[in-house]
C-alpha positions as CSV (number, residue, x, y, z in Angstrom):
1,X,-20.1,-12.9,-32.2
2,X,-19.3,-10.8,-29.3
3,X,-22.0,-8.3,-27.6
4,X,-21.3,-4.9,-29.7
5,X,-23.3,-3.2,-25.8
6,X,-20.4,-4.1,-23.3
7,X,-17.8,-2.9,-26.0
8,X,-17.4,0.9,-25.6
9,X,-14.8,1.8,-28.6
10,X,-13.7,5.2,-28.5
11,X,-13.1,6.8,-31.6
12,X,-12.5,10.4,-31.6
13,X,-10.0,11.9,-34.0
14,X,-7.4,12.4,-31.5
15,X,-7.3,8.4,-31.0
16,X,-8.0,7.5,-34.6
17,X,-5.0,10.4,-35.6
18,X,-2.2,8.0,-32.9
19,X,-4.2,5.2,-33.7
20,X,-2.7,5.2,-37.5
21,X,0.7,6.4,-36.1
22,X,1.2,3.4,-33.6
23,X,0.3,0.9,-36.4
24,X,2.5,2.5,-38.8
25,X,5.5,-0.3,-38.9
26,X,8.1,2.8,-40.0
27,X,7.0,4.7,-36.7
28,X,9.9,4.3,-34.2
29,X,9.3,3.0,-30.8
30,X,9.2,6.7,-28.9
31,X,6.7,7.8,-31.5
32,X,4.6,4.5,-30.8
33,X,5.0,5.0,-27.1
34,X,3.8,8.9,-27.4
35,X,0.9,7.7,-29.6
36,X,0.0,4.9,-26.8
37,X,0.0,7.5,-24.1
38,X,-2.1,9.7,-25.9
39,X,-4.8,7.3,-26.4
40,X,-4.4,5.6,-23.1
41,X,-5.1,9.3,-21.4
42,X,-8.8,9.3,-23.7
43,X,-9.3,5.8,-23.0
44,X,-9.0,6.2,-18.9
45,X,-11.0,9.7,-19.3
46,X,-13.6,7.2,-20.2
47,X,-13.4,4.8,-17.9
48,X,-13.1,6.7,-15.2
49,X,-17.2,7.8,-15.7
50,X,-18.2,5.0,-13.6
51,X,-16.5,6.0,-10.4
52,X,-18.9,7.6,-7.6
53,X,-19.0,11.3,-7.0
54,X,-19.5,13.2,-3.5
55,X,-20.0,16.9,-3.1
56,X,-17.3,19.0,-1.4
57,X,-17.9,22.6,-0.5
58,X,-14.8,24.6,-1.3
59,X,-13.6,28.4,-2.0
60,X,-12.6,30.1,-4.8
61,X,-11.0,33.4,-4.9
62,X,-14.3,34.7,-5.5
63,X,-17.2,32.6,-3.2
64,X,-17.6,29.3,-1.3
65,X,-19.7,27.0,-2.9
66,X,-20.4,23.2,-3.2
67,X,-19.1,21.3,-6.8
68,X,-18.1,17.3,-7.5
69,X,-14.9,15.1,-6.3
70,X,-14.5,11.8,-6.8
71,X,-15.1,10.0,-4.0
72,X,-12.4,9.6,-1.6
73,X,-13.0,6.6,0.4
74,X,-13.4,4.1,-2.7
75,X,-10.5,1.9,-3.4
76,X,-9.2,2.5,-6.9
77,X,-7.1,0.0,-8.5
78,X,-5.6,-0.1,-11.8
79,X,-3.9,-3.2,-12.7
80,X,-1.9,-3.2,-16.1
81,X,-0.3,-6.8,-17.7
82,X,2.7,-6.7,-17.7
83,X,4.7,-6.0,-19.7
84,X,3.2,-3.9,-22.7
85,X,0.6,-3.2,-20.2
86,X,3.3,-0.7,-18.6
87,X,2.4,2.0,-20.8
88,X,-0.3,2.6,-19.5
89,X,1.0,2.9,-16.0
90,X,2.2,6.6,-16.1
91,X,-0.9,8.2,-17.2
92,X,-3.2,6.6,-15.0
93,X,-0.9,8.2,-11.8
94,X,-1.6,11.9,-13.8
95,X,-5.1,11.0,-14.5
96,X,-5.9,9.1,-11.3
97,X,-3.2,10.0,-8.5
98,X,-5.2,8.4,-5.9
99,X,-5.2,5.0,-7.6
100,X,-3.3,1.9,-6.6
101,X,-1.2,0.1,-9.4
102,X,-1.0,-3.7,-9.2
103,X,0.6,-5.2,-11.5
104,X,-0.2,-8.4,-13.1
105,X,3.0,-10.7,-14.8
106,X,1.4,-13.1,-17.6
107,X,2.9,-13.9,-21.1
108,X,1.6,-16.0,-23.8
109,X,3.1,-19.8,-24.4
110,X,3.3,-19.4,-28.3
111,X,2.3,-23.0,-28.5
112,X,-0.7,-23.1,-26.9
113,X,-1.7,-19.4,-26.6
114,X,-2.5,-19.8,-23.1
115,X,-1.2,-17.3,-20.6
116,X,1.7,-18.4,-18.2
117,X,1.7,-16.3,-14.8
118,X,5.2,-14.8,-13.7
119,X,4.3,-12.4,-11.6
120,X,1.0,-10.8,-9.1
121,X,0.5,-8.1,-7.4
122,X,-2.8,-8.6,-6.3
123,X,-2.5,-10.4,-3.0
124,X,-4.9,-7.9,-0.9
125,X,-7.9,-8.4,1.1
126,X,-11.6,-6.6,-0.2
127,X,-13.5,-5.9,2.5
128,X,-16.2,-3.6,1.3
129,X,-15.9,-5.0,-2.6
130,X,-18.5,-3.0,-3.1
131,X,-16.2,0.2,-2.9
132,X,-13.8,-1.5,-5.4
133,X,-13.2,0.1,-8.9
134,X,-10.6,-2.0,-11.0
135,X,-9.3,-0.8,-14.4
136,X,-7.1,-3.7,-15.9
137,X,-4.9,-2.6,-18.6
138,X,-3.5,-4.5,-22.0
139,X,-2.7,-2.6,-25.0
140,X,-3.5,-5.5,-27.5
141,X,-6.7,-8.1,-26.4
142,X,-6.1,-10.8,-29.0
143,X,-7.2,-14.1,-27.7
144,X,-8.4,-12.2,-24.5
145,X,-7.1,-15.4,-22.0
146,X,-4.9,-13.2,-20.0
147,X,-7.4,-10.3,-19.0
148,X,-9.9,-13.5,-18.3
149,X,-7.3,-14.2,-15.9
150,X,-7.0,-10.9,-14.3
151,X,-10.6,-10.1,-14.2
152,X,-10.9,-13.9,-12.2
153,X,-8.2,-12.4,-9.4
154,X,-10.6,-9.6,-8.6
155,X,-14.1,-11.9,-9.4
156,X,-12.7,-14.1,-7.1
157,X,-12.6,-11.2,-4.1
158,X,-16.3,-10.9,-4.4
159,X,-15.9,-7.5,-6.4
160,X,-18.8,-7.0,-8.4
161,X,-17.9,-7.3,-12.3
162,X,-19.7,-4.1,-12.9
163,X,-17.0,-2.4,-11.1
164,X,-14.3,-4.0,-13.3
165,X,-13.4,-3.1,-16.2
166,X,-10.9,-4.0,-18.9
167,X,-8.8,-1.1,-21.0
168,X,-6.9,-1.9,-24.0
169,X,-5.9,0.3,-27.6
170,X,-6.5,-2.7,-30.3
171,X,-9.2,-5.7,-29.6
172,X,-10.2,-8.7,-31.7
173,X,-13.1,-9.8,-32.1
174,X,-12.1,-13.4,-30.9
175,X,-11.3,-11.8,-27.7
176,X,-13.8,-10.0,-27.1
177,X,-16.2,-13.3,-27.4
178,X,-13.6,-15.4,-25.4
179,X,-14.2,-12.7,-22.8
180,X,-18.0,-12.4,-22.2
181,X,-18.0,-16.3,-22.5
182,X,-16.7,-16.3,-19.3
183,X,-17.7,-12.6,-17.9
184,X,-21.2,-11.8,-20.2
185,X,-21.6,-8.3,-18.2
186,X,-17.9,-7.0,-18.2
187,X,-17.2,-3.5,-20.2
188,X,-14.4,-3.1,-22.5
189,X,-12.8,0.0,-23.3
190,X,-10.9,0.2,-26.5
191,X,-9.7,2.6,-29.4
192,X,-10.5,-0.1,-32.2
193,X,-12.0,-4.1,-32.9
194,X,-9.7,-5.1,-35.6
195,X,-10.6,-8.0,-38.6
196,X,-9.5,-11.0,-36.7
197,X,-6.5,-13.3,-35.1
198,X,-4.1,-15.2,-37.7
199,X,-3.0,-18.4,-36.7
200,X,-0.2,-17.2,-34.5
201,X,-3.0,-15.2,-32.3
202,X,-1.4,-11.5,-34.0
203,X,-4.3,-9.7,-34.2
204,X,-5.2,-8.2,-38.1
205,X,-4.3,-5.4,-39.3
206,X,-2.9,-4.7,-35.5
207,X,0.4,-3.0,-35.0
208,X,2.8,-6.1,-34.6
209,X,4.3,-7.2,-31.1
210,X,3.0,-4.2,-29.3
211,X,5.7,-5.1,-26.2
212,X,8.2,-5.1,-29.0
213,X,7.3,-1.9,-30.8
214,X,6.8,0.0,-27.2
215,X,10.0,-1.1,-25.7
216,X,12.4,-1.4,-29.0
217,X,13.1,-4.9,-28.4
218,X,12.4,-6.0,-31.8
């Protein structure tokens, strides 16, 4: 049984509302890509609480006075698996212009369910880990052994885990255990915790090959 405290689902009616449309096997993939989006903009709104604020003085057209920014000097990171991961690329740049994306290339061996690395964009130094805030995104955690993977490029820096987070629109439960196995203290961000993985690793009810459905290569 996973720990119900590190799991943050977000559930407000405008997720739940794309929520049903991205499931939906008669929605087309633009309607399941709009759906992601939306729900990916909620779900980064909510990540995004744990980054540091500074104050900065500035000028309306009316007085000068001092409000909240997000810190400038922290290094903001969001890294999204590739390749369903993508969709949540766009929105973070709105969201979070100030961000680095680094993209992470896994996909899953359908044998062994293990994730086989392609691709990694995460060769930089982390001086100051400290000052490093990492968002890793995957629309669908089912066995969670790729974001275990991507949270171990930025463990491995020295970043603390409390500044790492993982983001994803559908979890299993499976995952989400597999996950604090390995990382007990790491937040997850999602829009729902589903019944459980069949014996292909599909999460259930899910929405299908989310890759597929978002990029209309079923």
């Amino acid at each position: 049984m996973y720990n119900k405290e590190k799991v943050r689902i977000i559930s407000n009616p405008v997720v739940l509302l794309n929520l049903c449309t991205m499931r939906d096997k008669n929605t087309d993939s633009q309607g399941v890509r709009i759906a992601a989006r939306k729900i990916t903009r909620c779900l980064l709104y909510e990540a995004s609480k744990n980054l540091p604020l500074v104050d900065k003085e500035i000028t309306t057209p009316l007085k000068t006075f001092t409000t909240k920014v997000i810190d400038p000097d922290i290094n903001l990171i969001i890294s999204p698996i590739l390749r369903a991961g993508l969709i949540f690329t766009d929105e973070a740049i709105d969201i979070l212009p100030q961000a680095t994306i680094r993209h992470i290339g896994m996909y899953r061996d359908e044998k062994t369910l293990k994730p086989v690395w392609y691709y990694n964009k995460v060769p930089m130094e982390a001086p100051e880990p400290d000052r490093f805030y990492i968002y890793i995104t995957d629309p669908m955690l089912a066995t969670g052994n790729s974001l275990i993977e991507a949270i171990k490029l930025y463990a491995d820096k020295g970043i603390p885990i409390k500044n790492i987070k993982g983001i994803s629109i559908i979890s299993a439960p499976e995952g989400l255990e597999n996950i604090q196995k390995h990382f007990p203290d790491i937040e997850i961000i999602t829009a729902a915790v589903d019944e459980h993985l069949n014996d292909k690793g599909y999460i259930v009810p899910g929405m299908g090959d989310a890759g597929d459905r978002i990029f209309n290569t079923l």
